[in-house]
C-alpha positions in Angstrom: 11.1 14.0 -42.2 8.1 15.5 -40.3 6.2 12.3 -40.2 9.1 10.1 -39.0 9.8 9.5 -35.4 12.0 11.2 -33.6 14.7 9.8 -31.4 14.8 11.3 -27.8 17.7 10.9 -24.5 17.3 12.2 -21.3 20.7 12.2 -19.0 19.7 14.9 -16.7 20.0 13.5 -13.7 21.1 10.1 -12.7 18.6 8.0 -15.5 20.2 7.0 -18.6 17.2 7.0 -21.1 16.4 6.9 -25.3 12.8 6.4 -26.3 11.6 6.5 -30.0 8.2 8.9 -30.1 5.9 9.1 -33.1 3.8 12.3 -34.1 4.6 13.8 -30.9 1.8 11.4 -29.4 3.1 7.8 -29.7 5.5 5.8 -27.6 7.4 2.9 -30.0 10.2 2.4 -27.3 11.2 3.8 -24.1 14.5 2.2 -22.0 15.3 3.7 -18.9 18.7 2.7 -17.1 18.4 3.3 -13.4 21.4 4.0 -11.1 19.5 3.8 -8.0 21.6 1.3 -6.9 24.8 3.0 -7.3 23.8 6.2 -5.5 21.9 4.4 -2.5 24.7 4.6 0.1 25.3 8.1 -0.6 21.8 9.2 0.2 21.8 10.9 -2.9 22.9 11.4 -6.7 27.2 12.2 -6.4 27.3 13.8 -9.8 30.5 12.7 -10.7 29.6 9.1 -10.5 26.2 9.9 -12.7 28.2 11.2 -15.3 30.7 8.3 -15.2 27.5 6.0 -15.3 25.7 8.1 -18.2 29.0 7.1 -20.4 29.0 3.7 -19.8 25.2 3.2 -20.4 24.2 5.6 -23.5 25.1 3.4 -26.1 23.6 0.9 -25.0 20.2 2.2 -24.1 20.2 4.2 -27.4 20.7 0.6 -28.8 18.1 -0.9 -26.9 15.8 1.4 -27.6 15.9 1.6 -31.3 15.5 -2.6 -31.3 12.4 -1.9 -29.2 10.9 -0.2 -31.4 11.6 -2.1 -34.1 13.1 0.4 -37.3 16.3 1.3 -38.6 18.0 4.1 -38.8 17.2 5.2 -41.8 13.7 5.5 -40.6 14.2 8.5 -38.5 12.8 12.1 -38.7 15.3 13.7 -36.0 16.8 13.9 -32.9 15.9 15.4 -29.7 17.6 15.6 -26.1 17.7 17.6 -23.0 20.0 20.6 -23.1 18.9 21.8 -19.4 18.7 22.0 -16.6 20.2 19.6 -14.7 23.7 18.4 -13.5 25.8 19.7 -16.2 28.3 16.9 -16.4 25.1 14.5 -17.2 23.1 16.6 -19.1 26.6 16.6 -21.5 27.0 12.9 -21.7 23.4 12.7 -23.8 23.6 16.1 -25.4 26.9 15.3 -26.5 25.8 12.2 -28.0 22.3 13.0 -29.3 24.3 15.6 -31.5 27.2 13.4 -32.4 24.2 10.9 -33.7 22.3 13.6 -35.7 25.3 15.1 -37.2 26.6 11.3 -38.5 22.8 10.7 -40.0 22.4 14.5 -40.9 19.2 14.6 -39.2 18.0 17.4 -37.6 18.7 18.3 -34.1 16.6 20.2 -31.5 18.2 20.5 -28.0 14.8 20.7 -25.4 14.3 21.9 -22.2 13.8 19.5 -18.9 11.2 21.4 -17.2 9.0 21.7 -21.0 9.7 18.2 -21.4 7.7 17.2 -18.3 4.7 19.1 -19.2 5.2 17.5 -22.4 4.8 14.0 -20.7 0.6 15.1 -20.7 0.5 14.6 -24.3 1.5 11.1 -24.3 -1.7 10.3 -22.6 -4.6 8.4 -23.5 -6.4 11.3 -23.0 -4.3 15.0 -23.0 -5.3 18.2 -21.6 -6.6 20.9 -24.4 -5.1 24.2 -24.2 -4.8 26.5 -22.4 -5.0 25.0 -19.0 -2.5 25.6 -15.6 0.1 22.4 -14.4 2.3 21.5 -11.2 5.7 21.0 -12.2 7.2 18.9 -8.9 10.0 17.5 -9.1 13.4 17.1 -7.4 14.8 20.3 -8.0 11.8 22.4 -9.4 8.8 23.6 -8.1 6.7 25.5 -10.7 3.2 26.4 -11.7 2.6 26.4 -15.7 0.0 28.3 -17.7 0.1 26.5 -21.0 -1.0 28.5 -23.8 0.3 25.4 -26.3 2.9 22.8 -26.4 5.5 25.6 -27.0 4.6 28.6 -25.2 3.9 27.6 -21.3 3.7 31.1 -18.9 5.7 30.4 -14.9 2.9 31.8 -12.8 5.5 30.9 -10.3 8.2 28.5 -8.8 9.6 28.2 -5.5 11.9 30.0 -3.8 14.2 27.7 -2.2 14.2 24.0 -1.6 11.8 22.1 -4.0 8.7 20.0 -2.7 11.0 16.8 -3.9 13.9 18.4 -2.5 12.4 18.2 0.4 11.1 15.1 1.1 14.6 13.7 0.6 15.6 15.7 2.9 12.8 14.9 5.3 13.5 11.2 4.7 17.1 11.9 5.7 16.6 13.2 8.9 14.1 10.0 9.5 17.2 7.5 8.7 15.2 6.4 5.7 16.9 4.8 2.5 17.2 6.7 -0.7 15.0 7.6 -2.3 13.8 9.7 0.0 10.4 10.8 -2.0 9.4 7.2 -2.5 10.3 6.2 1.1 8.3 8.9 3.2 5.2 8.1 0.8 5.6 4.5 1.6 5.5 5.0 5.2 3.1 8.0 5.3 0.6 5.1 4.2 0.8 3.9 7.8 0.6 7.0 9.9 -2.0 9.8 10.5 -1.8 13.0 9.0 -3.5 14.3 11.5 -1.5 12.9 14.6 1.8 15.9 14.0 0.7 19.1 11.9 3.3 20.7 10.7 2.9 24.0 9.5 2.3 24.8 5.6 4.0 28.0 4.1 1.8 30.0 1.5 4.1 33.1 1.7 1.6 35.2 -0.2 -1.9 33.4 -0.4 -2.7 35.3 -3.7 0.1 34.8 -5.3 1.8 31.3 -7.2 5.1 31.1 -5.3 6.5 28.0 -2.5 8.5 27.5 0.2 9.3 24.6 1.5 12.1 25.3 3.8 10.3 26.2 6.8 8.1 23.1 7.2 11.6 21.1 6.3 13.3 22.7 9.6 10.2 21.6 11.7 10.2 18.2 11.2 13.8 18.6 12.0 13.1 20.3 15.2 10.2 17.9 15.9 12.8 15.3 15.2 15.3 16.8 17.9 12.8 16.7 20.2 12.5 13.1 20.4 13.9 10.3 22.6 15.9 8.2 19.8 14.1 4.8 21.8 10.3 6.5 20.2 11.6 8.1 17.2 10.7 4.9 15.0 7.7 4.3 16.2 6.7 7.9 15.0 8.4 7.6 11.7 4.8 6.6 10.0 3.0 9.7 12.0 5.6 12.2 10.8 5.8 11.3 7.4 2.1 11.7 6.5 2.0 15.0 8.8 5.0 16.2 6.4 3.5 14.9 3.5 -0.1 16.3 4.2 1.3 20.1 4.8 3.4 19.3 1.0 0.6 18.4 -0.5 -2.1 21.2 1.2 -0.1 23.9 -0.1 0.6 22.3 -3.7 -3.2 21.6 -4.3 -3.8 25.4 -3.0 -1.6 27.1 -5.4 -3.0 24.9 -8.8 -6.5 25.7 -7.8 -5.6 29.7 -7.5 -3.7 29.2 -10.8 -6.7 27.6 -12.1 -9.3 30.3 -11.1 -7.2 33.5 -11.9 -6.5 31.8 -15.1 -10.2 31.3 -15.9 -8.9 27.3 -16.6 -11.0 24.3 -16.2 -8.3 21.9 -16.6 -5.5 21.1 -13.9 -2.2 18.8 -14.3 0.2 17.9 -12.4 3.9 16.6 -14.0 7.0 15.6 -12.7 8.7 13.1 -10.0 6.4 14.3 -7.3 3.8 13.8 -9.3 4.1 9.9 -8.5 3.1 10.3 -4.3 -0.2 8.8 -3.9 -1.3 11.5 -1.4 -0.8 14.2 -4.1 -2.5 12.2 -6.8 -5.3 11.6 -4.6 -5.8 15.2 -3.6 -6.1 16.4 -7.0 -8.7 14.7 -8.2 -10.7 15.2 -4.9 -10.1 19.0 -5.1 -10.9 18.9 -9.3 -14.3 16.9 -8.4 -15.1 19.6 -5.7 -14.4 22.5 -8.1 -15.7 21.3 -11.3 -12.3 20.8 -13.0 -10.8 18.1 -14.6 -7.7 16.9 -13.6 -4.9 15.1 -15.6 -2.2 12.6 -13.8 -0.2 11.2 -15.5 1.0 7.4 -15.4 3.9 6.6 -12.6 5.6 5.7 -15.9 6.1 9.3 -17.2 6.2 11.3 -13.8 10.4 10.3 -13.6 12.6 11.5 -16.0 12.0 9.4 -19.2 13.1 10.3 -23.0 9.5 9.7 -24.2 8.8 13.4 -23.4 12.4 14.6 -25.0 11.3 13.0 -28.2 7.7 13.9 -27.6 8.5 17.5 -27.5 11.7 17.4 -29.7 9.3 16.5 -32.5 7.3 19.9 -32.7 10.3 21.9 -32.2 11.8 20.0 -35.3 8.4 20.7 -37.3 8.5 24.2 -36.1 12.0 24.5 -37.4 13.1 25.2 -33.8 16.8 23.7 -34.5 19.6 23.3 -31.8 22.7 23.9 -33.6 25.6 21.5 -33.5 27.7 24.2 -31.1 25.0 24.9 -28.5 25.6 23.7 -25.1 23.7 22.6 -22.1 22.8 24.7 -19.3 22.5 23.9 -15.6 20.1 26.2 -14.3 16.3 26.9 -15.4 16.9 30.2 -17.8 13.5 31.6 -16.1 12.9 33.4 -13.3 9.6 35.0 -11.5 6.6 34.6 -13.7 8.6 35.4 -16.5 7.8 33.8 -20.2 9.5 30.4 -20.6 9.0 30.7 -24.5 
């Protein structure tokens, strides 16, 4: 079993997704069903209609996915899927299933964690990160600085504490008018304006320490905003945006590269949907050149929720005979708070 590969699905969110990974390292197949589409006119992901969408998809991508890679399922070693966090009627859709599938094919089962999962993403590169080293975890609803001592033990130097940096460039992108997604959109049209032009202010709380905040420079651009004849407002969408995004990404950067030198590291990562803005990926390897680190980014592919890094990850918790049993549930919230141990 420990040299088969593993099944992985990811319903956290509003992506339906199944990948087959092998020895932790290789993708065979990864499906992704999107419901951008569905959630666009809301401006955001209504949970209720996710979970609806997560039913009607699951089979189908599990399907897919298998086919992609070409084996049966006889040729399996186990199966992994997030148990958390996320929104809990998703997250229940997939765990539900993945557990339903393993008990049929008594295969062993390991319910993983989201956040992990992400971090986990940087060992399905070309080239991965050796440990230990410190990683940005940016995503939609997390914020989060990683030590990680190895694939299964990962330190939270610290984590935001209130909106995350994702959280709030939708938010941002809201009070612009902009389509959803708001992430994607404000990047697209901070490629046209000067970061410069608007400063807005960035929020370190305490300078030596590992924590965010992000809702102060959120209510500025929303004050800037007010301020604004609607007639000019457009024309300043572009300037505001990459004001926004520069002050984001100024005190993301700063916080990895303290991380990096209190932990002693050499080696910097970044993980997770935010992970994908240009401005952010740029930044990192600029501030890893000037500081003699090495940075690791990975591909746009495996910055969104995917089931690549559930499998990836869900393989050594099965060879470490980390098991989920067949009663466990999933959990909403992230079980960790303030620098305490994930593992």
């Amino acid at each position: 079993m420990k040299n088969r590969p593993i099944l992985g699905i990811e319903s956290s969110c509003d992506d339906t997704a199944a990948a087959i990974v092998a020895d932790g390292r290789t993708i065979v197949s990864s499906v992704v069903s999107n419901q951008e589409k569905i959630h666009c006119k809301y401006g955001g992901v209504v949970p209720e209609l996710a979970s609806r969408k997560h039913m009607e998809s699951i089979t189908l991508v599990v399907e897919a996915a298998l086919e992609e890679a070409g084996i049966t399922l006889a040729e399996l070693g186990g199966v992994a899927a997030t148990m958390g966090p996320g929104l809990v009627g998703s997250l229940l859709v997939g765990f539900s299933f993945a557990k339903a599938f393993a008990y049929a094919r008594n295969l062993p089962f390991a319910g993983v964690d989201h956040l992990e999962g992400h971090i986990s993403s940087l060992f399905l590169m070309d080239n991965p990160p050796e440990f230990p080293f410190v990683a940005l975890l940016a995503s939609g609803g997390h914020t989060i600085i990683f030590y990680v001592k190895s694939i299964l033990e990962m330190e939270v130097m610290g984590q935001t504490r209130d909106d995350a940096a994702g959280e709030a460039f939708d938010k941002v992108a809201k009070l612009l008018g902009l389509e959803y997604p708001g992430g994607r959109r404000i990047d697209e049209f901070a490629e046209k304006g000067d970061p410069k032009k608007i400063k807005f202010p960035r929020t370190f709380l305490d300078k030596t320490g590992f924590e965010f905040s992000f809702s102060g420079v959120k209510t500025a651009v929303a004050r800037f905003v007010e301020q604004q004849e609607k007639e000019q407002l457009n024309s300043m969408i572009p300037d505001i945006a990459a004001g926004f995004r520069e002050a984001v990404v100024d005190v993301l950067c700063s916080k990895l590269l303290l991380a990096a030198k209190t932990k002693n590291c050499k080696q910097i990562a970044i993980a997770g949907g935010v992970a994908a803005n240009k401005r952010l990926r740029e930044r990192i390897e600029q501030d890893a050149a000037k500081n003699n680190l090495t940075a690791y980014i990975p591909p746009i592919s495996l910055c969104g929720d995917n089931a690549a890094m559930i499998a990836a990850l869900g393989f050594h918790h099965i060879n470490a005979s980390q098991l989920t049993s067949l009663d466990g549930d999933a959990y909403s919230r992230a079980s960790f708070r303030n620098a305490a141990q994930l593992k």
